[in-house]
C-alpha positions in Angstrom: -65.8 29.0 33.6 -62.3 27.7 34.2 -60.9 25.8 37.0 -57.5 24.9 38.0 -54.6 24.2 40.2 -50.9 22.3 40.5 -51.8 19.0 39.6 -49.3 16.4 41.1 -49.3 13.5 38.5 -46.4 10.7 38.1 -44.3 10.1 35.1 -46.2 8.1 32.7 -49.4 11.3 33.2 -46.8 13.9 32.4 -45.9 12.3 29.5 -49.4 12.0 28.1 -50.5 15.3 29.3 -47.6 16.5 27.7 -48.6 14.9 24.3 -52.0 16.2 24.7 -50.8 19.7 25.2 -49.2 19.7 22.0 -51.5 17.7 20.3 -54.3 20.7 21.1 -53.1 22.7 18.8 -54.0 20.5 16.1 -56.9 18.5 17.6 -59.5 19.9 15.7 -57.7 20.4 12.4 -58.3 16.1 11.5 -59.4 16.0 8.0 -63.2 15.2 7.3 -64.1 15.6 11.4 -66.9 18.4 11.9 -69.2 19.5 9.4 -73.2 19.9 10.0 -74.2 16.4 9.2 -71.4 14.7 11.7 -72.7 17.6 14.2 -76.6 16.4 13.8 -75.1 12.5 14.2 -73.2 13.2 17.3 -76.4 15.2 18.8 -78.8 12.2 18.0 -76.4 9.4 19.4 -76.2 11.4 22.9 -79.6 11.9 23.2 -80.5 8.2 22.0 -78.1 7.6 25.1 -78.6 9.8 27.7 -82.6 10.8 26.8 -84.6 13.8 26.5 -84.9 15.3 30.0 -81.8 18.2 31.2 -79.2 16.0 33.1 -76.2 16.9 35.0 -73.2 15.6 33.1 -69.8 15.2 33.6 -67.6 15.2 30.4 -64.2 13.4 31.8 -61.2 13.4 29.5 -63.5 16.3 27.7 -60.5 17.3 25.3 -61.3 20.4 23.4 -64.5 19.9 24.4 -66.6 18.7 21.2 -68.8 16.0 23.4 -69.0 19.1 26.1 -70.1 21.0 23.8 -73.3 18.8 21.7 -74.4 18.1 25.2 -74.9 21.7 26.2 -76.1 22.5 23.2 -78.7 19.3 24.1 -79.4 21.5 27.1 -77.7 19.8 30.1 -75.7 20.9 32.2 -72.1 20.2 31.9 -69.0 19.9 33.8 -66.3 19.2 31.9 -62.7 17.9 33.1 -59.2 17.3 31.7 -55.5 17.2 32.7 -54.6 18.9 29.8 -54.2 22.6 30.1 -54.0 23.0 26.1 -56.9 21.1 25.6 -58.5 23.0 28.1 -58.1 26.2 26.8 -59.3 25.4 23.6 -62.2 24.1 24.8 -62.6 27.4 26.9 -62.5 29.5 23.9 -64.6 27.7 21.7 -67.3 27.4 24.3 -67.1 31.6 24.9 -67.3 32.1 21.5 -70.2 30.1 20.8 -71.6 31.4 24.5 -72.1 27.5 26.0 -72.6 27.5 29.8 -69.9 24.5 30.5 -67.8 24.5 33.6 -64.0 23.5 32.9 -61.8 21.8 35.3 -58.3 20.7 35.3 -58.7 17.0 36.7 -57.1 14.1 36.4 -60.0 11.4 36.0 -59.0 8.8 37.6 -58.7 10.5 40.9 -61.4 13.1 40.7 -62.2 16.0 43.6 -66.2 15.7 43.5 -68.3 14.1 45.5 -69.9 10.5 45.7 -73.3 10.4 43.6 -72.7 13.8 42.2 -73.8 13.4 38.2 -76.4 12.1 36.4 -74.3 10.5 33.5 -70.8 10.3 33.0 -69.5 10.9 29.3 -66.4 9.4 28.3 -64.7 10.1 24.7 -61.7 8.7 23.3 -60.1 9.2 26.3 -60.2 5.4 28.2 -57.3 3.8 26.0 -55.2 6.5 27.4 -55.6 5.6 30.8 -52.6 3.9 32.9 -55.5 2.6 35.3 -58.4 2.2 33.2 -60.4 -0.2 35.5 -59.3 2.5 38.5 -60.6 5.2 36.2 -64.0 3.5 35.5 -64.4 2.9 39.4 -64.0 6.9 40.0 -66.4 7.1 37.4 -69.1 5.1 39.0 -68.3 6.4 42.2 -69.2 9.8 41.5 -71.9 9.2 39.3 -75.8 8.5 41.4 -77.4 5.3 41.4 -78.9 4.8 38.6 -77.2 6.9 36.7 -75.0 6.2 33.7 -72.0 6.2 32.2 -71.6 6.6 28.5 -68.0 5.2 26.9 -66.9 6.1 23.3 -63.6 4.7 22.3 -62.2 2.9 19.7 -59.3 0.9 18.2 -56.7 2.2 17.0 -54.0 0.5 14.3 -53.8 0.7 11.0 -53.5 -2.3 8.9 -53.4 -3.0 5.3 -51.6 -1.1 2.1 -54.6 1.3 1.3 -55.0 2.7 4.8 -51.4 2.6 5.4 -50.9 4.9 2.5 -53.7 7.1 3.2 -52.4 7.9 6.9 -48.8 8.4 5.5 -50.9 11.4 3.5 -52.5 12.4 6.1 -49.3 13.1 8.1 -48.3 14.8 5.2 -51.0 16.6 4.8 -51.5 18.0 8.5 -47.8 19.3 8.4 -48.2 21.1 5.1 -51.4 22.5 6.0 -51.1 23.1 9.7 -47.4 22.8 11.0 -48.6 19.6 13.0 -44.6 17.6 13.2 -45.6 14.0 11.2 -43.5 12.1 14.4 -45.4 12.4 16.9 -48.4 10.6 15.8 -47.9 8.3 18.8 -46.5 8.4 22.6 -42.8 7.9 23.3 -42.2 4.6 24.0 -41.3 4.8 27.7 -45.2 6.3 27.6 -46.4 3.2 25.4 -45.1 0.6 27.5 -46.5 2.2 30.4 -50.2 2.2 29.2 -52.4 -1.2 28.8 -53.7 0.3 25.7 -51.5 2.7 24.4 -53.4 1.9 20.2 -56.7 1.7 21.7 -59.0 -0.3 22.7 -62.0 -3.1 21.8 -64.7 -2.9 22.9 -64.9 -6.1 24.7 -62.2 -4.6 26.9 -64.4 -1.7 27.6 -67.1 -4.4 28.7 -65.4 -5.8 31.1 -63.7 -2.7 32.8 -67.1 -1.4 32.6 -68.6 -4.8 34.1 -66.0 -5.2 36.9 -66.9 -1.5 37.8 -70.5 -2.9 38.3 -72.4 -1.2 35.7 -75.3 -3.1 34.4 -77.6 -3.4 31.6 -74.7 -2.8 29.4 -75.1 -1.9 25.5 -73.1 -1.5 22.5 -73.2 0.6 19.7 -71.0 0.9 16.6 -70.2 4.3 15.7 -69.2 3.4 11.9 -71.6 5.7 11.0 -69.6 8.7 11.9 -66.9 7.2 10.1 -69.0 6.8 6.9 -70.2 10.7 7.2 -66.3 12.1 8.0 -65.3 9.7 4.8 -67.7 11.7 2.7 -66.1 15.0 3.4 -62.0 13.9 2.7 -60.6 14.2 -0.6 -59.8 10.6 -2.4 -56.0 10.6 -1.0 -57.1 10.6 2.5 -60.4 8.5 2.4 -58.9 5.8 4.8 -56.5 7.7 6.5 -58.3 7.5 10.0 -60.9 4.4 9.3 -60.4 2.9 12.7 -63.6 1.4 14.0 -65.3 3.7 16.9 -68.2 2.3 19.3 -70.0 3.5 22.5 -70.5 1.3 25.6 -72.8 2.5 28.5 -74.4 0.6 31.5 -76.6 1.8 34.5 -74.6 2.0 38.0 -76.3 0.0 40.9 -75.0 1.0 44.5 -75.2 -0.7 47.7 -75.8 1.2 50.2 
């Protein structure tokens, strides 16, 4: 089920909704992503996070709705939100097609429409670095999640540094506008968007623990994700083996309310 409206969002959200839209398209074309064994990984980090017993999720920033879709499949239930219409109706289609029970929304998540202590958990990927607020967005987060619950952050850092990788990306670039039509420019935001994000290449996770701290989550962990690197590495041809290396981690904590 899809959701929508008018969403009224200032400058710097047009631009990256507008990036987001476009990017779509192309989202789940990246080289080496997908395959059974990154599928089983994904399934086996979220339930190591979020546990065995059905939880009411919401999936903010849910994209074409991969996270959306393991955690369905994990048999939660699952409300997934996004500003991006493209990204949206991807995610739509591929959850019809596969028959996944997920409710999309078009929200912006740093000023969500639900209630206070609405979710069990709050998932969170790839999606905080592109945040003009992201200590606002965390708070709206928390806010709508119960006490007790959590919120589960995946993000990761992203510049690419050194000859090897450097190269690798340029083919990768290539590679996507051969293959898919995907233009090779617009790898990143225009710069009046970049200079209006705090972490417009993306962001370490020590940043994520303190926005995540300051939000007043608690018993905070975190993970390294390299593992999913190491599995999407397996599946690219030797050209593009370090063309998107950039190191990937989770954060969560447990939200503590006083009422």
């Amino acid at each position: 089920m899809t959701e929508s409206g008018k969403l009224k969002l200032d400058r710097t959200k047009e631009g990256v909704k507008k990036y987001w839209d476009y990017g779509s398209k192309f989202y789940d074309t990246a080289p080496g992503s997908g395959g059974t064994e990154e599928s089983e990984m994904w399934r086996k980090i979220l339930s190591g996070a979020i546990g065995p017993n059905p939880k009411n999720i919401l999936d903010v920033g849910s994209g074409t709705g991969i996270i959306a879709m393991y955690l369905a499949e994990l048999g939660h239930s699952v409300t997934a939100v996004d500003f991006s219409e493209g990204m949206m109706d991807i995610a739509r289609k591929k959850a019809l097609a596969k028959g996944a029970d997920i409710r999309f929304m078009e929200m912006d998540v740093e000023n969500l429409s639900f209630e206070d202590d609405t979710f069990d958990f709050i998932t969170a990927r790839y999606v905080l670095w592109t945040m003009p607020h992201p200590e606002k967005a965390v708070k709206e987060w928390v806010r709508v999640v119960k006490p007790g619950g959590r919120i589960v952050i995946i993000d990761g850092k992203w510049v690419t540094k050194g000859l090897l990788p450097c190269i690798s990306a340029a083919n990768y670039h290539i590679y996507r506008f051969i293959k898919y039509g995907k233009n090779p420019f617009t790898y990143d935001y225009k710069k009046d968007i970049n200079i209006s994000l705090p972490n417009p290449h993306g962001v370490d996770k020590e940043q994520v623990v303190e926005y995540v701290s300051k939000a007043g989550l608690v018993d905070i962990s975190v993970t390294d994700l390299k593992i999913i690197r190491d599995i999407q590495r397996k599946r690219l041809p030797w050209y593009l083996k370090y063309a998107n290396d950039h190191p990937i981690f989770m954060v969560h904590g447990t939200a503590v309310k006083n009422k």
